[in-house]
C-alpha positions in Angstrom: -22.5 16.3 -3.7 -21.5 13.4 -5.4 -22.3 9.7 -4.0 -20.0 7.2 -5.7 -19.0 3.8 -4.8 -15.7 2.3 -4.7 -16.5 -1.3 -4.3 -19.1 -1.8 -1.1 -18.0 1.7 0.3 -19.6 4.6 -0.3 -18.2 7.8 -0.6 -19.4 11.1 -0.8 -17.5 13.9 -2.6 -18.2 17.4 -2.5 -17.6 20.3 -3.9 -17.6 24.2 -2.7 -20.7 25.0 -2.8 -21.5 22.2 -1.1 -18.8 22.8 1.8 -20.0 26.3 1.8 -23.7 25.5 2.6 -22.1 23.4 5.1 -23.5 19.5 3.9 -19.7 18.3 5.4 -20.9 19.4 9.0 -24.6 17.3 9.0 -25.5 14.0 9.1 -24.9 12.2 6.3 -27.0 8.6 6.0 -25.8 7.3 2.3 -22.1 7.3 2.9 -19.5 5.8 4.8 -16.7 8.7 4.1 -17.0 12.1 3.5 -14.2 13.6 1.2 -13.6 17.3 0.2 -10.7 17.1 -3.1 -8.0 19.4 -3.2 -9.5 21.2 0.1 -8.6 25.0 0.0 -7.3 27.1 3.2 -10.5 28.0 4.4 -11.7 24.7 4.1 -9.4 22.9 5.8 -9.6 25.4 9.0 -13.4 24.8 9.0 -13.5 21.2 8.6 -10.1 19.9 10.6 -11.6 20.8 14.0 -14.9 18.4 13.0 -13.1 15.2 12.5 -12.1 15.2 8.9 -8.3 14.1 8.1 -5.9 15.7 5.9 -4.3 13.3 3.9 -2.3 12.5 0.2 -4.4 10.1 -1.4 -1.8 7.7 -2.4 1.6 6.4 -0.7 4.6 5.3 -2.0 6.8 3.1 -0.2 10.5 2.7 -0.8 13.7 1.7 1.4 17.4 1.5 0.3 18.9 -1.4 -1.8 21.5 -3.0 0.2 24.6 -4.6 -1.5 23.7 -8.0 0.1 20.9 -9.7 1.7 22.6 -10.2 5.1 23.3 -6.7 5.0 19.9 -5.4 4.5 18.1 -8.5 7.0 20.8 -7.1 9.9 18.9 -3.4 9.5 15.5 -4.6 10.7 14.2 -5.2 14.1 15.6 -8.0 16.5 12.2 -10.0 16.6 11.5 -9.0 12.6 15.2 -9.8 11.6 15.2 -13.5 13.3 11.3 -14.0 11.6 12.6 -12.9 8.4 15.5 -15.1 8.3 13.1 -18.3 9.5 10.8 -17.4 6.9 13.9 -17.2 4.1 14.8 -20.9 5.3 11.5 -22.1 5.1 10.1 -21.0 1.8 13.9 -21.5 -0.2 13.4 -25.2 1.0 11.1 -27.2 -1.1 10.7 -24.3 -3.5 12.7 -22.7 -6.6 12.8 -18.9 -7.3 13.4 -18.4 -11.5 14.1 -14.3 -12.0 13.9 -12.7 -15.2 15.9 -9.4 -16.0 13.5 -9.5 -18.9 9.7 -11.2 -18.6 9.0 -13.8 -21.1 5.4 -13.3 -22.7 4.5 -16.8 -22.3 5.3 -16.6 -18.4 3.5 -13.7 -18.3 0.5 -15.3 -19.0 0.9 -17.9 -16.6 1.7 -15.4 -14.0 -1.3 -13.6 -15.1 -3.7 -16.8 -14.8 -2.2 -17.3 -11.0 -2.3 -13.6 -10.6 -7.0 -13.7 -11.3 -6.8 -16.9 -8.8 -5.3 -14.4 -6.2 -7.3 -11.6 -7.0 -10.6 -14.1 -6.9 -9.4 -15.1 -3.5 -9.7 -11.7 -1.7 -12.5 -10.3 -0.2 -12.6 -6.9 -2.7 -10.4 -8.1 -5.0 -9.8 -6.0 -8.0 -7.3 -7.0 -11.4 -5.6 -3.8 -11.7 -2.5 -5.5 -13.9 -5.3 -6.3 -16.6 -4.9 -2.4 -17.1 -1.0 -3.1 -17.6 -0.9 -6.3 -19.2 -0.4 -5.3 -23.2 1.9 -2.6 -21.5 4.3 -5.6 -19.9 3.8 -7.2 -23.6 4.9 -4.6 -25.6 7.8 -3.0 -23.0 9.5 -6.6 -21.7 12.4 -5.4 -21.2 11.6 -2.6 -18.4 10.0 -5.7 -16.2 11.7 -7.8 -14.1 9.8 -11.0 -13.0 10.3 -13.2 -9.9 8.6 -16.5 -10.3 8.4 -19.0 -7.2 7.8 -22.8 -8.3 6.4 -26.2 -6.2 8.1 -28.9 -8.6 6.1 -27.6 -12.0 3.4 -25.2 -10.4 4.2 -21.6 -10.4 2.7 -20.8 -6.0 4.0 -17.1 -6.0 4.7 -14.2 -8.7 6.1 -11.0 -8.5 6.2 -8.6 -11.5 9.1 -5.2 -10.9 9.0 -2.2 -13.5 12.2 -0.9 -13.9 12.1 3.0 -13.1 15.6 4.7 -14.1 14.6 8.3 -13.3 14.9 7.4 -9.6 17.4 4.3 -10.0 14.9 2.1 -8.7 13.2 -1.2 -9.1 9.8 -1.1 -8.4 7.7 -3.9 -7.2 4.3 -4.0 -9.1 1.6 -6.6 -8.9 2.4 -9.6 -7.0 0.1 -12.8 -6.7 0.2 -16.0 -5.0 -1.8 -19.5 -5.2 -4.8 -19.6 -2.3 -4.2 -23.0 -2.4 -0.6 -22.7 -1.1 0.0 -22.8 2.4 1.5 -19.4 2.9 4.6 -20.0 5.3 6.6 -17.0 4.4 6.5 -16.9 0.7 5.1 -12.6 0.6 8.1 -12.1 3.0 10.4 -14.2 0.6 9.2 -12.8 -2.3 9.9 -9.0 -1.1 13.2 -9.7 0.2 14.3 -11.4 -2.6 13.3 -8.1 -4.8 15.8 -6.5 -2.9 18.6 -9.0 -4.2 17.5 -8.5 -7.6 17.5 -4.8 -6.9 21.1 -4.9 -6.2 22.0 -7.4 -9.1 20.5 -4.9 -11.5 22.5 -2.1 -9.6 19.8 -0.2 -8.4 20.0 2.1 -5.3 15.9 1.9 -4.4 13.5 -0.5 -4.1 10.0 0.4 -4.0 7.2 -1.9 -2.0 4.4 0.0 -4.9 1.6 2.8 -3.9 -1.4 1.9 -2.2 -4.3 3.9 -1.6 -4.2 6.0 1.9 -6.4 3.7 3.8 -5.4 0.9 5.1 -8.6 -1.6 6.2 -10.9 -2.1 3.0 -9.4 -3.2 -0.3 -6.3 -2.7 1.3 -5.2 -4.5 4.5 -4.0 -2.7 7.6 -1.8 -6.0 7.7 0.1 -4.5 4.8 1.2 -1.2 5.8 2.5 -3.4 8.8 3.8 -5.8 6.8 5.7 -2.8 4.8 7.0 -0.9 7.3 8.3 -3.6 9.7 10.8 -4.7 6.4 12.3 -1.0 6.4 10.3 0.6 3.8 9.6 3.8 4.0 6.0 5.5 2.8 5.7 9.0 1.5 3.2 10.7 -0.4 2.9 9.6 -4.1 3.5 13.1 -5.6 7.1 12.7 -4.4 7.8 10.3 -6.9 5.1 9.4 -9.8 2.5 12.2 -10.6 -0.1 15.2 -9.3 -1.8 13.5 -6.1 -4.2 16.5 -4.7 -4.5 16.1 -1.1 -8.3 15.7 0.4 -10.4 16.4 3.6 -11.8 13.1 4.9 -14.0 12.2 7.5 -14.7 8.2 7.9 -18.9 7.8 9.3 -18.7 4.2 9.4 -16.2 1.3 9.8 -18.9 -1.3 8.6 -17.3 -2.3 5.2 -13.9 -1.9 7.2 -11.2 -3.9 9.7 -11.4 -2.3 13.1 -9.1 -0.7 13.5 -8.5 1.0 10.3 -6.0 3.1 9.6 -4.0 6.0 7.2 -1.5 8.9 7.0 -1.9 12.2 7.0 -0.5 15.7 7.2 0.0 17.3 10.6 -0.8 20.6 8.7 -1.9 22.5 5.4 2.3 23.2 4.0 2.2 19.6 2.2 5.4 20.2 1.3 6.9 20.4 5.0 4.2 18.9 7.1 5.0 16.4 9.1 3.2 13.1 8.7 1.1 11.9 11.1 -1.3 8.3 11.6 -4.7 8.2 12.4 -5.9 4.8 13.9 -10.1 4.5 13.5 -11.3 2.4 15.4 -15.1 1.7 17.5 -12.8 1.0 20.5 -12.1 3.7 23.0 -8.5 4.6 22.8 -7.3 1.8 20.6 -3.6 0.8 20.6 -1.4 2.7 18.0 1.8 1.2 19.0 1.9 -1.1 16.7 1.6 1.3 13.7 4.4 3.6 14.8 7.1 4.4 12.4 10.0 6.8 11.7 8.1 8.9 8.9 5.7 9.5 10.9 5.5 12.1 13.9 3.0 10.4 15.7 0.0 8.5 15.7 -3.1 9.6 16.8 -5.9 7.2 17.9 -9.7 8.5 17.1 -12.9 6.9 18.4 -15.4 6.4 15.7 -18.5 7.6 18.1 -16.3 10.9 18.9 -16.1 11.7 15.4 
């Protein structure tokens, strides 16, 4: 067994022999989530009927471009389509959005600088674009950049690699000022990707991956936010790289939003599973209904004390 630490969560990952002597089936004190990697056959029968989920580790989130912006706001839902369209009305007013087909270094850094404010703002906050910055640098022309100004001062920034194997823009890193009163300006900023999309005659747009558990560095808020703008999440592998699957069984919700929640597969076949949501929560029979969505089968609610 391996303890690790991915921020204030703890995680323990182990192995066969470990499985095998059965340390996934007794009480584990040190860790808040139990994970077997790449789980074979036999280990999933064993260890599905005790609570752990099986699950990609990444998703990918996509929806079609649309040749307009009316045309794409018109697909979403009633009470989502009129928000959407206040939210477009409210943040175009007083504010300018400069794009760039190609990023200028210079605004890159100032997109960067706004982009550590962000990141300093949020609770486990990491600066993952620090990783891709001299990669943006040296490959401007395969970045798109959306920059949304208050008179002089850039509030929001949204950086888009251009993906050509899959026709698709793909939004990247996006950061906005903590200071700025946020009255729509994510929403804006993710629609207008979509116009961009269709100005650079994509057929995809892609909302990014994020990890498969929504509630600790990730918000639950997001996969909502996601999903009710049309965008579709599937399991990395589809469309980037190798993402084994894994067993995982959450212990504790104490570095975590109640409810928390992720995707997984209804069976071993990842490749024809259906996918299925799990909502954690300490609450008997918390509400799924608000994390319903057309990729996925259902949604299963799970008691944290039952598990």
């Amino acid at each position: 067994m391996e303890l690790t630490t991915y921020h204030d969560r703890r995680i323990a990952v182990l192995d066969a022999a470990d499985v095998a002597a059965g340390a996934a089936l007794r009480q584990t004190s040190d860790a808040h989530v139990l994970r077997v990697v790449d789980p074979t056959p036999e280990q999933y029968a064993e260890l599905t009927p005790h609570g752990f989920l099986f699950k990609p580790q990444w998703l990918f989130w996509t929806r079609p471009v649309y040749p307009t912006l009316d045309a794409y706001v018109d697909t979403l839902q009633p009470r989502m389509r009129k928000s959407t369209r206040h939210a477009m009305r409210r943040t175009a007013s007083g504010h300018r959005l400069e794009v760039e087909e190609t990023i200028d270094p210079a605004r890159l850094d100032a997109w960067f600088a706004l982009y550590e404010r962000h990141i300093a703002s949020l609770p486990r906050g990491t600066l993952y674009a620090a990783e891709d910055l001299e990669w943006f640098r040296t490959h401007p022309e395969q970045v798109a950049g959306l920059y949304l100004y208050s008179g002089d001062r850039m509030v929001a920034g949204l950086l888009c690699m251009k993906v050509p194997r899959h026709n698709m823009l793909r939004m990247t890193y996006y950061a906005c000022d903590p200071d700025h009163p946020d009255q729509g300006t994510t929403r804006f900023m993710y629609v207008q990707a979509g116009v961009v999309a269709a100005e650079l005659g994509h057929e995809v747009l892609s909302a990014g991956a994020d990890p498969n558990f929504y509630g600790h560095d990730v918000a639950t808020g997001l996969y909502l936010l996601k999903r009710r703008l049309g965008f579709r999440a599937d399991p990395l592998w589809h469309y980037e790289t190798d993402d084994p699957p894994v067993l995982e069984k959450v212990l504790s919700l104490d570095r975590c939003e109640d409810p928390s929640f992720c995707v997984g597969y209804a069976d071993y076949d990842v490749r024809r599973a259906p996918l299925t949501g799990h909502v954690i929560s300490r609450t008997p029979a918390p509400a799924t209904g608000p994390f319903h969505a057309p990729m996925l089968a259902s949604v299963v609610p799970h008691h944290l004390s039952d598990r």
